[in-house]
C-alpha positions as CSV (number, residue, x, y, z in Angstrom):
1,X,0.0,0.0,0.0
2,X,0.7,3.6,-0.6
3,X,2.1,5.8,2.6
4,X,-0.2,8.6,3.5
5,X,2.0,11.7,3.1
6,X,1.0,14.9,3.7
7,X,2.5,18.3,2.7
8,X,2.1,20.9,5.1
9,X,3.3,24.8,4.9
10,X,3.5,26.5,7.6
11,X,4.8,30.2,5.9
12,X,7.3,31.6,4.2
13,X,8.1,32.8,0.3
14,X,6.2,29.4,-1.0
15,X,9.3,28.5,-2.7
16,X,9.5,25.1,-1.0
17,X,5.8,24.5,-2.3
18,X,6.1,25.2,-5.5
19,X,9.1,23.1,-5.8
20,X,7.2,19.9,-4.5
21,X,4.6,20.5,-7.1
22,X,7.2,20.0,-10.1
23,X,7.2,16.5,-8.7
24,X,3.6,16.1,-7.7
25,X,2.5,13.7,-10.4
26,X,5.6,11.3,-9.6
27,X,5.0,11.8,-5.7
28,X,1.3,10.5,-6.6
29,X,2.6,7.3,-8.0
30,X,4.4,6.1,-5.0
31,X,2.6,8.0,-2.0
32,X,-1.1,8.9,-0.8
33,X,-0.6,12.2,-0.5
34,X,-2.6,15.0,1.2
35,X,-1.7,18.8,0.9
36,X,-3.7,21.9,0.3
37,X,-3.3,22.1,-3.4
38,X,-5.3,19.0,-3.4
39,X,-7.7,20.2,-1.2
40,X,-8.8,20.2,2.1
41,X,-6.1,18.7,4.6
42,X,-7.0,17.6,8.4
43,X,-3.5,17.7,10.5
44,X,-5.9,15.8,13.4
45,X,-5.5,12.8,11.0
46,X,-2.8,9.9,10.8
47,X,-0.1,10.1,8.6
48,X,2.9,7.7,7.7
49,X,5.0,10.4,6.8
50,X,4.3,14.5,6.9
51,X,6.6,17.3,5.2
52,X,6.9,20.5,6.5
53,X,8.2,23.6,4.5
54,X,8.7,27.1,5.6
55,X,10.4,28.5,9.0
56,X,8.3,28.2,12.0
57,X,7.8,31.5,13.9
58,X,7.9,31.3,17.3
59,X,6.0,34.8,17.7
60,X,3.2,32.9,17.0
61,X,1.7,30.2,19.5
62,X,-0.5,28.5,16.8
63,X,2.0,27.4,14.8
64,X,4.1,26.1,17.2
65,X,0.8,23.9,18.0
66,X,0.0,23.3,14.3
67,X,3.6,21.6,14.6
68,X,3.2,19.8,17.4
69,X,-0.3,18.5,16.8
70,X,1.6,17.1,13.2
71,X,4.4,15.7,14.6
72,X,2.2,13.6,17.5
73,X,0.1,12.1,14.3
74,X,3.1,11.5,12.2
75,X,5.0,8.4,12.2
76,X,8.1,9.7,10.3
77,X,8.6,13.7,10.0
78,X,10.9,15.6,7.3
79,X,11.5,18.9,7.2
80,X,11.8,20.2,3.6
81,X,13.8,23.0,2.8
82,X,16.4,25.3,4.3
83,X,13.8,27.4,6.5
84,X,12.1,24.5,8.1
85,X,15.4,22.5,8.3
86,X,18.1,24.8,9.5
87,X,16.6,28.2,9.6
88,X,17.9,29.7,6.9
89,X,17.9,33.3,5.6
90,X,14.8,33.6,8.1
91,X,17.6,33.7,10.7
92,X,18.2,37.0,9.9
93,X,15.3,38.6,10.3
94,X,14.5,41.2,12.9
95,X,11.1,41.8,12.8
96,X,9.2,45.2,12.7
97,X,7.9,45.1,8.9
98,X,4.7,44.9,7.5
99,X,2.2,43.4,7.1
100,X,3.3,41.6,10.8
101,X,5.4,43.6,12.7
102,X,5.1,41.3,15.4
103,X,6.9,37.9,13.5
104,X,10.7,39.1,14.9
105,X,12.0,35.4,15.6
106,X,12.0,32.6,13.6
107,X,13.2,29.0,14.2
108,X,13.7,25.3,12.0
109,X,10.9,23.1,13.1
110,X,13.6,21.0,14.8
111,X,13.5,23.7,17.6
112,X,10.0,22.3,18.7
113,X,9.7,19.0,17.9
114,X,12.0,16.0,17.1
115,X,12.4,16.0,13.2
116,X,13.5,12.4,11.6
117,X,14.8,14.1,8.2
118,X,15.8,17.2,7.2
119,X,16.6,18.7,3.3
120,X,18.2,21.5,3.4
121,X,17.7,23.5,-0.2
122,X,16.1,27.1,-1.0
123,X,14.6,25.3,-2.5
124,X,15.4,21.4,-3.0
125,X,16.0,19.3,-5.6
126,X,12.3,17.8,-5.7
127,X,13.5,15.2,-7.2
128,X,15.1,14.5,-3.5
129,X,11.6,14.0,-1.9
130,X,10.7,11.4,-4.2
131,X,14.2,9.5,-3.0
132,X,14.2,10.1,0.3
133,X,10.0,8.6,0.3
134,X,11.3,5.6,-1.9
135,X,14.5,4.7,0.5
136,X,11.8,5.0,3.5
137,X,10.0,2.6,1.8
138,X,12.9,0.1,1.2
139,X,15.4,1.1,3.7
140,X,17.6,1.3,0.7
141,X,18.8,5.3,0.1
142,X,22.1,6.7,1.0
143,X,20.3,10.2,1.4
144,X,18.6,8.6,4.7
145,X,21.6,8.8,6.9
146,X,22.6,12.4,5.4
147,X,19.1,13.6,6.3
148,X,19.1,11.8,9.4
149,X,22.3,13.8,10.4
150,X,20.8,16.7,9.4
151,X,18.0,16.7,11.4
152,X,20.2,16.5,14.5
153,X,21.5,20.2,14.1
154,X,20.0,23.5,14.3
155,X,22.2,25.2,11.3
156,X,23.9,25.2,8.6
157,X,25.6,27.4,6.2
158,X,29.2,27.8,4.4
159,X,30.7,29.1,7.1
160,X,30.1,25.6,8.6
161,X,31.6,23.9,5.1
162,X,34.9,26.7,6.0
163,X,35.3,25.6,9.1
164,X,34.8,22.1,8.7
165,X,36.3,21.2,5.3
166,X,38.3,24.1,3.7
167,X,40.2,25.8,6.6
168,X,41.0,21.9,7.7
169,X,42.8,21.1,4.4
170,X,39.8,18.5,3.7
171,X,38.6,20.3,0.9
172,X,38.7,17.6,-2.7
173,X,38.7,20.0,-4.7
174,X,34.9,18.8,-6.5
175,X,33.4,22.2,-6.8
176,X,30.1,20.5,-5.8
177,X,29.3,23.3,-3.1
178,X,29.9,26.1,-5.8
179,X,27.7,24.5,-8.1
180,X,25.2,24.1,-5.3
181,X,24.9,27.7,-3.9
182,X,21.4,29.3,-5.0
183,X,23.1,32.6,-4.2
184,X,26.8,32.0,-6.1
185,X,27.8,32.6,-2.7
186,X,30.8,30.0,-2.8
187,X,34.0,30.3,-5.5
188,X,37.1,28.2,-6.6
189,X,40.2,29.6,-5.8
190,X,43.3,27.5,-6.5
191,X,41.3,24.4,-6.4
192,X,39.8,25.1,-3.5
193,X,36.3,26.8,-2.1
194,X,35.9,30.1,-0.9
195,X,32.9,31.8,0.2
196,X,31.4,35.0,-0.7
197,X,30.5,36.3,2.9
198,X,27.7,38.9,2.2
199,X,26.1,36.4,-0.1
200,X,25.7,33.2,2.3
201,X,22.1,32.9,3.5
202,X,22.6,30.2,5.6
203,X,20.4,27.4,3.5
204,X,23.3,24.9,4.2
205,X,23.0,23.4,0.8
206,X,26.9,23.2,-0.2
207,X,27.1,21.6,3.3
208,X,24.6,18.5,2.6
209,X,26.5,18.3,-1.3
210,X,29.7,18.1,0.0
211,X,30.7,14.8,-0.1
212,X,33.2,15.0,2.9
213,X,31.2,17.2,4.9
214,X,28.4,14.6,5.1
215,X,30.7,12.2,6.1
216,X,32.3,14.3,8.8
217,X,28.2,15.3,9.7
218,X,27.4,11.3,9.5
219,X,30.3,10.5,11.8
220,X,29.3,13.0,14.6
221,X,25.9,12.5,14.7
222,X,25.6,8.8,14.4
223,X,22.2,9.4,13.1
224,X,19.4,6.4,13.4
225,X,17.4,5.7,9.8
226,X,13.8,5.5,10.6
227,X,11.9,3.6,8.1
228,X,8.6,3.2,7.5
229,X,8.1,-0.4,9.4
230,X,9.4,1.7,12.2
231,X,12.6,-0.3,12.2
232,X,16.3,1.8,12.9
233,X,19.5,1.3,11.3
């Protein structure tokens, strides 16, 4: 049988969305899914597996309960995107602007509940969701340890993939971060990265492409795979 997915959105530019509905027809084919561009959704319902996208404000109490109230009926939860993943360029904001001057802090939806996956992206790869689903399925995907990791921290950004893999004299060479960045935030200089300070927002994408920082990520974490038979790897 099909998993019942749904696909929740809980703010933000609706770039995370939009990116999931390029791969809506395929996601169809393997999963039961349940969003709001489908219709009505009921978050008081059982789900195999529910995806979140956007950052979660903590200005606002119903959210944070939307959140919880989906995680308690959810048997595996991924967070999609940078915002609802590790924060992202939502980490920056202050506050003070219309049309709510009142939404000053906001948070991944790690910093409320316990998250099982977490794709970083602004946005994703679709293509990614429909992996990450299939591996749950089979217990078969080397994206469900990365994700698994991922989910453990709070951020992520190139200065992590500095700290971590350049500055250390870890860095291959593979250019995968640069070609990564949504923001061309990240450069090859002398075979190695570099990273364009004032144009970093803090998605953490080069950081779940890099092929030695996952494994350095992997290796700290020790992440456990959750599948859908609720066995752990």
């Amino acid at each position: 049988m099909k998993p019942k997915v749904l696909i929740y959105d809980v703010g933000g530019c609706e770039g995370c969305p939009t990116s999931i509905l390029r791969e809506l027809n395929r996601l169809m084919n393997i999963a039961d899914i349940h969003s709001k561009h489908l219709g009505e959704v009921n978050i008081d319902d059982n789900y195999d597996i529910a995806v979140i996208t956007g950052p979660l404000c903590i200005n606002v109490p119903e959210k944070i309960e939307i959140v919880k109230k989906i995680r308690e009926n959810s048997k595996i939860l991924i967070a999609y995107g940078s915002c609802s993943s590790v924060g992202g360029i939502t980490l920056f904001s202050r506050g003070g602007q219309d049309p709510k001057p009142e939404h000053r802090t906001f948070q991944p939806i790690s910093a409320v509940v316990d998250v099982d996956y977490s794709i970083p992206g602004c946005p994703p790869a679709p293509t990614t969701l429909v992996s990450l689903i299939n591996g749950l399925k089979t217990g078969k995907s080397p994206l469900l340890q990365i994700f698994a990791a991922i989910a453990k921290v709070r951020k992520l950004s190139g200065f992590d993939l500095m700290d971590e893999v350049v500055l250390s004299g870890l860095c291959v060479g593979c250019g995968a971060c640069v070609l990564s960045c949504p923001t061309h935030a990240l450069q090859m200089i002398e075979k190695r990265s570099d990273l364009i300070v004032e144009k970093c927002i803090r998605c953490g994408t080069c950081c779940s492409r890099c092929p030695v920082f996952t494994r350095i990520l992997i290796y700290q974490q020790k992440p456990q795979v959750k599948l859908l038979g609720g066995e752990t790897e």
